[in-house]
N, C-alpha and C positions, 0 to 999 in steps of 0.2 A: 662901626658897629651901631645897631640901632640903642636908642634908650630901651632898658627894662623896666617897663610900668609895673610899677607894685613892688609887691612883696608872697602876698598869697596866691601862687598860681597851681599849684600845684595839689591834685584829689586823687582820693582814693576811689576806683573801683574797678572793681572784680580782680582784685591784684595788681592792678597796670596803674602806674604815675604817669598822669595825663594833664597839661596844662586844659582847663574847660574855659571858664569863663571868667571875665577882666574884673578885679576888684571893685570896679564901680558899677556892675550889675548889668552894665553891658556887653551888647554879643561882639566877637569879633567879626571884620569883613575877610574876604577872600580876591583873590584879585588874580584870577588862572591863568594863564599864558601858557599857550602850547603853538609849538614850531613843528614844519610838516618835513617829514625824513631826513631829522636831522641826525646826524649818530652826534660820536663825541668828541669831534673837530670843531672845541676851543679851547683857550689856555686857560680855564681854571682844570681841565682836562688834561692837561702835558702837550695839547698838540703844539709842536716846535711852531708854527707858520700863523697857527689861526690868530685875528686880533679881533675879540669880543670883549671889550674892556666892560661893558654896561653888564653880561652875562655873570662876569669873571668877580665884577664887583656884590652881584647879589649872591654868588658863591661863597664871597668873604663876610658876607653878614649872616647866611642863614648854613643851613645843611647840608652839603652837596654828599649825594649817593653814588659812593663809587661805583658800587655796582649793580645796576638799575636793570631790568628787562623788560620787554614788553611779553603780553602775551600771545600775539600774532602778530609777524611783519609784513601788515600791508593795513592799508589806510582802515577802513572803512569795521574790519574786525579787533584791532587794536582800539582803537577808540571807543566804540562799543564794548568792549570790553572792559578798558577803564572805568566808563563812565555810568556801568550796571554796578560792577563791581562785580562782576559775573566773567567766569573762566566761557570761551569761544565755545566750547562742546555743550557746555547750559544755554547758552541763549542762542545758539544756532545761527550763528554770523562766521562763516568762512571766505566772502568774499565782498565786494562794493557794491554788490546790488540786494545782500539781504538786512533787514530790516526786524535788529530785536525784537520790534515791540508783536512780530509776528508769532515768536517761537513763548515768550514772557511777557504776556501783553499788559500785565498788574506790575509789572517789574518796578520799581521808583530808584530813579535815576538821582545820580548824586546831585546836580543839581535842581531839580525835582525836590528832594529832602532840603532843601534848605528853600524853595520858595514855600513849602508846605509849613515852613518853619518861620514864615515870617518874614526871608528875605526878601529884598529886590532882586533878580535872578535877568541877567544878561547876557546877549551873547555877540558880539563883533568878529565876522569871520568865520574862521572855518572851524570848527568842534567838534560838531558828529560829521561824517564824511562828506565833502562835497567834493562832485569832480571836474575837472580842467574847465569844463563846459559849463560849472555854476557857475564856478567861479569869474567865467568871462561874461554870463548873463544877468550875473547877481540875483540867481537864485538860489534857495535854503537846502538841494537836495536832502538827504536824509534826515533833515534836524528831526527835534520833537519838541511838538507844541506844551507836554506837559511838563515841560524842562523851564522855557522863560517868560518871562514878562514884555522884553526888548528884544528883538533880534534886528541886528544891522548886518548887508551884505554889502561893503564896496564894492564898485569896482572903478578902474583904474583906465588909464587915456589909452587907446588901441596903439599899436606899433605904427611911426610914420614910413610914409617910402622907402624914406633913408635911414631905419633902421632896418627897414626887413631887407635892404642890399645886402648887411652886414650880418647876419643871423649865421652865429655857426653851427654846428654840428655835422653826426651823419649826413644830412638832407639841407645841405645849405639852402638857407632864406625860408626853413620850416620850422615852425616853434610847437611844442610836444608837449604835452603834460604827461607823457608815457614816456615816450622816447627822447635819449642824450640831444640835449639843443640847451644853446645858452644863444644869449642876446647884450651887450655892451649899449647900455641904455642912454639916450639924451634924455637931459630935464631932471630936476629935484627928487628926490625921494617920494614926495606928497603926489606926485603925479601919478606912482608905482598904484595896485591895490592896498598889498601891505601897507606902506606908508598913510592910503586914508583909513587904515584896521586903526594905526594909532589913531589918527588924528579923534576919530571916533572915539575910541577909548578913552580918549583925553578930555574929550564933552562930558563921556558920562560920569567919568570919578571925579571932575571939577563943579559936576552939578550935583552930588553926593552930598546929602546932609548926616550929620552924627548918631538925629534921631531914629535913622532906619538903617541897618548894617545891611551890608548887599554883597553877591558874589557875581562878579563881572569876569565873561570868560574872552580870552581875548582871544582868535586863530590866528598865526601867519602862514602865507603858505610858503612863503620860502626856508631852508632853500631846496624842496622839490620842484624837478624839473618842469619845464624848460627854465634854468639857471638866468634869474635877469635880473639885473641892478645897475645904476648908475656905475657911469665909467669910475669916478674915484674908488669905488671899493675894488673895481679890477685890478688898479693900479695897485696897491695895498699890496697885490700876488705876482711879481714878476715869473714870467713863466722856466727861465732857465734857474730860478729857485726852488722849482717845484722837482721832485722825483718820481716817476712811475714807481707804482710797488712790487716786491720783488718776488715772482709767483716758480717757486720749482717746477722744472717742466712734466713732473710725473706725480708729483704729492695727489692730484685727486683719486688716481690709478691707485692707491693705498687705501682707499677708504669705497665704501658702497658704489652703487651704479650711479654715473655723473648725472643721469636722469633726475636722480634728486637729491642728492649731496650737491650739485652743481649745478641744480637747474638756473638758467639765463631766465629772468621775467622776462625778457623781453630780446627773443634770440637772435635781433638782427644786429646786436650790439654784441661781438667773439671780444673777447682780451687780443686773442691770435691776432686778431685781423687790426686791431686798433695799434696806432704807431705809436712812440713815447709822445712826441710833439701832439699829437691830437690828444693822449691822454693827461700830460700835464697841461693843455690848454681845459680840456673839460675838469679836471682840477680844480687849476685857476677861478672857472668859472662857480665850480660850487661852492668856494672859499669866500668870494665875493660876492655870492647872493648870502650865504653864510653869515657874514659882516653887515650887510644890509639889513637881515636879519636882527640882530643885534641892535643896532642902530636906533630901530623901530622898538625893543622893549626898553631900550632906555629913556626914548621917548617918555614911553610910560612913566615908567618907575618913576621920571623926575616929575610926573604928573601928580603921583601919588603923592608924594614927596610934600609938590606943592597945596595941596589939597587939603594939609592938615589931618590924614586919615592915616598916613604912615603909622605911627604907632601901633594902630588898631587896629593891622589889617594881616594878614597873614598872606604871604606870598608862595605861588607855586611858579617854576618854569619846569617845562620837562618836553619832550620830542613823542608822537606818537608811535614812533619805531626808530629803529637804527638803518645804515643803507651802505653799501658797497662802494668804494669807490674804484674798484681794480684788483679788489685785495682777491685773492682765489680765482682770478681771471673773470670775478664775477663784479656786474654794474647793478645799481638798482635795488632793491630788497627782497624778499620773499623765500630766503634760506635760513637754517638754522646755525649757522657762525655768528659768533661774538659778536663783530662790528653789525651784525643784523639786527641782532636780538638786545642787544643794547645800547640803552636812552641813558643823554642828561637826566640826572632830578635832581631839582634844589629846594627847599622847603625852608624859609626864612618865616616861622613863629619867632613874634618880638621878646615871647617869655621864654623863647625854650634854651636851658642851660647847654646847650651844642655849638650853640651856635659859632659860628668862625670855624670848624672843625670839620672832616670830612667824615664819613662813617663807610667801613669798609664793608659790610656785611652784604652780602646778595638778598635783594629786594626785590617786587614786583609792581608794575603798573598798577594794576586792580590793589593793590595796598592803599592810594593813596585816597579811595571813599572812605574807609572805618579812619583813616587817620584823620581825616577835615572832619568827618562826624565827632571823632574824640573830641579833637581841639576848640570845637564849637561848642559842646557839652550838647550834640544834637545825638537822640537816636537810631542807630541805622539797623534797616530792614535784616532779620536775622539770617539770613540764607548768604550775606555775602561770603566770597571766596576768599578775599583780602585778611588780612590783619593792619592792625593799627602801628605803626612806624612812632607813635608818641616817644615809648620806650628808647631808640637809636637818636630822636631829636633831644633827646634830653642826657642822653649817655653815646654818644657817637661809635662807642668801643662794644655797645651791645647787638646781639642778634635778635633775632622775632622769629626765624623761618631757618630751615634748615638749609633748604634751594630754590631757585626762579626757573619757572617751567613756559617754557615756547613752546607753542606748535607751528606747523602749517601743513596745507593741503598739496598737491601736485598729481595730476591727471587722476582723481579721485584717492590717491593714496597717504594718509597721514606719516605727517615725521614730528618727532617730540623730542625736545632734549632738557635735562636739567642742568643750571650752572649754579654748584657747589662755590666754597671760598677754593678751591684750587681746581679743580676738576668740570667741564664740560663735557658727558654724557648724553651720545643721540641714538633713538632708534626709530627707523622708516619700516613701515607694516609691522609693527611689533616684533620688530628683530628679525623678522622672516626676509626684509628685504635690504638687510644692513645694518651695523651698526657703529659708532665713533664714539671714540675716549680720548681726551689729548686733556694733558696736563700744563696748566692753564700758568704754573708759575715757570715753568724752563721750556714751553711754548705755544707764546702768548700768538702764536700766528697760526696756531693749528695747523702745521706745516703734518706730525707725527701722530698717524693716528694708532694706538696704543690697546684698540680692543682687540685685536687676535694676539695679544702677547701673552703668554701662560704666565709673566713673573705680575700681569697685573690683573690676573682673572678675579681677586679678591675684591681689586678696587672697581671690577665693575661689575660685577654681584652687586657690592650694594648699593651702589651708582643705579644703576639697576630695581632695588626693592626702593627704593627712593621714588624713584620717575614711577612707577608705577601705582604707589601710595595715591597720585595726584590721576595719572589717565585710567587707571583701573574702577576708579571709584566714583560717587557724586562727588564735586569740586569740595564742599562744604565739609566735608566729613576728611577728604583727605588731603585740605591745608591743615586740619584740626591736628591729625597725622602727623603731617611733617613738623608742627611745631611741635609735637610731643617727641618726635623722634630728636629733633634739637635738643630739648630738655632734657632726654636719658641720653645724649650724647650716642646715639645712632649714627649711622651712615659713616664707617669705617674711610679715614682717608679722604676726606673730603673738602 
C-alpha cells in the first residue's frame, strides 16, 4: 500500500468529498495507462488463467471498478469519448475515421484541461485512435495537437523471415490488425513496439522534476490483434489448459435478429467454423500478448516508483473497450454483451480512503475526466456527461450513477443497452428492432434473454425509463437524471 501523505486531503464542494490538492500546495501528477481491447482477463479480475502480477498489484494499492463500461466498443469512439468526456451521440464519433473536434471543435479535452492548467501534457503510443497502419508507420493518426506538449510514436523491429513462416491464424504467415492472427515472437520485449511505449515512458517520468506536475499518457496496443509477444509469455498458457467457451446452440435465436445481437465485426471469423484447437490456440495467444502487456506497465510503475514521483502521482490503468473471445460465438468487439462493454479501471489516488478495496457500483468511462479534474482541484468544462467517481475512491461501497450506458452502430441502425447493479437491458431501433433483459446475478453469460417474459415486464419498464433518461435526451441533462434517479432510489430492480 502506498504512503498517505498528509493529513488534510479532503474538501468540500458542491456536496461531494473530493481529495484536491496535497498539503504542501502542490499539484498532483497523473500517469494514464490505457491497454487496446483489453476486456477483463486478469487476476485481480477472477480470471482463473491470466498472470498480470504488475496490473493485479496496482489493483491492491488503488480502486479497482468492478464494474466499468465503455461507451462505444470499438477503438476510435470509445476513446474520444473518454477523453471529451462527451457521450458518442454529442460529439459525433461512431466510427475510426470520425474526428471530434469536427462535430465540438471548442470541446477541451481532458488532457487539454490540465495542459491549460499548467501541466506538462504527454503522450507515448496510442490514446486517441491510431490504426494498425500507424502504428507500423509511427504516425499520430487522430491525435490532437491541443491535447500535448510531447508526443512519441514507437515503433518496433519488422517480423523476420522466420517468424512470418510461423504466423498463425485464419490466413497463415498474415498478421492483421483486424483480423484473428497471432505471432510467437523472437527477441526481448524492447524490440516489440509496446515495449519501446515503456521504455519511453520511462525517459519521460525519470526526466520529471517535482517543480512542474505533468500528465503522461502512456498507449499499448496489446493485446489487440494480431496477438504478438515474445515466446515466454506463450509459454505462461499451455494450450490443453485453455477451454473453448461454452456457446448454446440456440440462445441467440431467443433474442433479437443475429444481424445485431450477434453481429461478427469481422465475418470471416464463424464460432461454427472455428475448431476447439484453433480457438484455444487464439486464446493462448491473446493471454500472452495480455501478459506482455502487463509486463510493459510494470515497467512503468517501477519507473514511477523509481523516480521519486510515486507519492505524488495518481494513477489510472483502464482498457478502451472490452472484446470477445468466443463467448456468444462472437470474436472481436462491437456488440453490446458484457464482456464487450466492459473495461478494467483502477484508479490508485495516494490519499483516497478505498484504497485496497474494490467498489462494485456500475460506472462509466467518460466518468473518469470530472474525477482527475476533482482530484487535481482543476475545473472542468460544464457540459461534461461523466460524474466524478471521488465519492466510490474514498467509500468503495458508494454509488454516483444509477447505470452505464453503451451504444453501437450496425448497417446504420443504433443499439443501446444499460447495465444496472444486476440487470443488463438492450434495445436496437428503439425497441422496434429488438430487445434483451438477462439478469446479470443467475446469468452472468446472458445465455436467458428475459424480455418477452410477462413475470418481468416491471423489470423492464424501468430498465427501460432508465435507458432512455440518457438516449432520449442531451447527455448532460440526462446523466444529471440518472443520478437523481439513484438518489430517490428509482429504477425498480436494478
Amino acid at each position: 500500500m502506498r504512503t498517505v501523505l498528509g493529513t488534510a486531503f479532503l474538501c468540500l464542494s458542491l456536496g461531494i468529498s473530493f481529495c484536491q490538492a496535497k498539503d504542501d500546495g502542490k499539484k498532483w501528477n497523473v500517469l494514464f495507462i490505457m491497454s487496446d481491447d483489453l476486456n477483463v482477463s486478469l487476476g485481480s479480475y477472477g480470471h482463473p488463467l491470466a498472470q498480470t502480477p504488475n496490473i493485479d498489484r496496482l489493483a491492491r494499492e488503488g480502486v479497482r471498478f468492478e464494474h466499468a463500461y465503455c461507451q462505444f466498443p470499438h477503438c476510435n469512439p470509445s476513446r474520444s469519448s473518454l477523453l471529451t468526456g462527451r457521450r458518442p451521440d454529442v460529439i459525433k464519433v461512431m466510427g475510426n475515421s470520425d474526428n471530434f473536434r469536427d462535430a465540438v471543435p471548442d470541446t477541451v479535452t481532458l488532457p487539454q484541461l490540465f495542459r491549460e492548467n499548467g501541466y506538462f501534457t504527454a503522450r507515448v503510443g496510442k490514446i486517441y485512435h491510431r490504426s494498425g497502419e500507424d502504428i507500423r508507420n509511427g504516425t499520430s493518426g487522430l491525435d490532437d495537437s491541443k491535447s500535448w506538449e510531447v508526443v512519441l510514436n514507437p515503433v518496433g523491429r519488422p517480423v523476420s523471415p522466420e517468424e512470418q513462416a510461423r504466423i498463425g491464424g485464419a490466413t497463415p504467415g498474415r498478421l492483421s490488425s483486424t483480423l484473428i492472427s497471432w505471432l510467437v515472437a523472437d527477441g526481448t520485449d524492447t524490440e516489440q513496439s509496446d515495449g519501446m511505449v515503456a521504455e519511453e515512458a520511462i525517459k519521460l517520468l525519470l526526466q520529471q522534476k517535482a517543480d512542474r506536475p505533468f500528465f503522461l499518457a502512456v498507449g499499448i496496443f496489446r493485446p489487440h490483434t494480431p496477438y504478438v509477444a515474445p515466446r515466454k509469455y506463450f509459454d505462461l498458457y499451455p494450450p490443453d489448459k485453455i477451454s473453448a467457451p461454452y456457446v448454446p446452440p440456440d440462445h441467440m435465436e431467443k433474442g433479437p435478429r443475429a444481424a445485431f445481437a450477434s453481429r461478427e465485426e469481422y465475418p470471416d471469423y464463424k464460432r461454427a467454423e472455428m475448431t476447439d484447437p484453433y480457438i484455444r490456440q487464439a486464446i493462448q495467444a491473446y493471454l500472452a500478448s495480455t501478459s506482455f502487456m502487463d509486463a510493459q506497465v510494470g515497467r512503468v510503475l517501477d519507473a514511477l516508483k523509481k523516480s521519486g514521483l510515486q507519492d505524488s502521482t495518481i494513477v489510472v490503468f483502464l482498457s478502451d473497450h472490452g472484446y470477445h473471445l468466443g463467448d456468444h460465438g462472437l470474436w472481436h468487439k462491437r456488440s453490446l454483451f458484457e464482456h464487450c462493454a466492459r473495461v478494467p479501471l483502477i484508479i490508485d489516488a495516494p490519499a483516497a480512503k478505498g484504497n485496497g478495496h474494490p467498489a462494485a457500483a456500475p460506472v462509466e468511462s467518460l466518468d473518469i475526466y470530472p474525477t482527475l479534474a476533482a482530484l487535481c482541484g482543476l475545473k472542468p468544462p460544464p457540459y461534461l456527461d461523466g460524474v466524478s467517481l471521488v465519492p466510490m475512491l474514498n467509500d468503495p461501497n458508494a454509488s454516483v450513477k444509477a447505470g452505464a450506458v453503451t451504444e453501437v452502430t450496425h448497417s446504420g441502425k443504433f443499439g443501446y443497452t444499460i447495465r444496472t447493479p444486476r440487470y443488463r437491458y438492450t434495445e436496437w431501433g428503439r425497441g422496434k428492432l429488438g430487445t434483451q433483459l438477462y439478469d446479470m446475478e443467475n446469468d452472468p453469460q446472458e445465455f436467458n434473454n428475459l424480455a418477452e417474459d410477462p413475470k418481468h415486464a416491471g423489470i423492464v419498464e424501468a430498465q427501460r425509463k432508465l435507458l432512455h433518461q440518457v438516449i432520449g435526451e442531451e447527455a448532460g441533462q440526462s446523466l444529471r437524471r440518472l443520478k437523481g434517479a439513484l438518489e430517490k432510489g428509482d429504477g425498480a430492480g436494478n
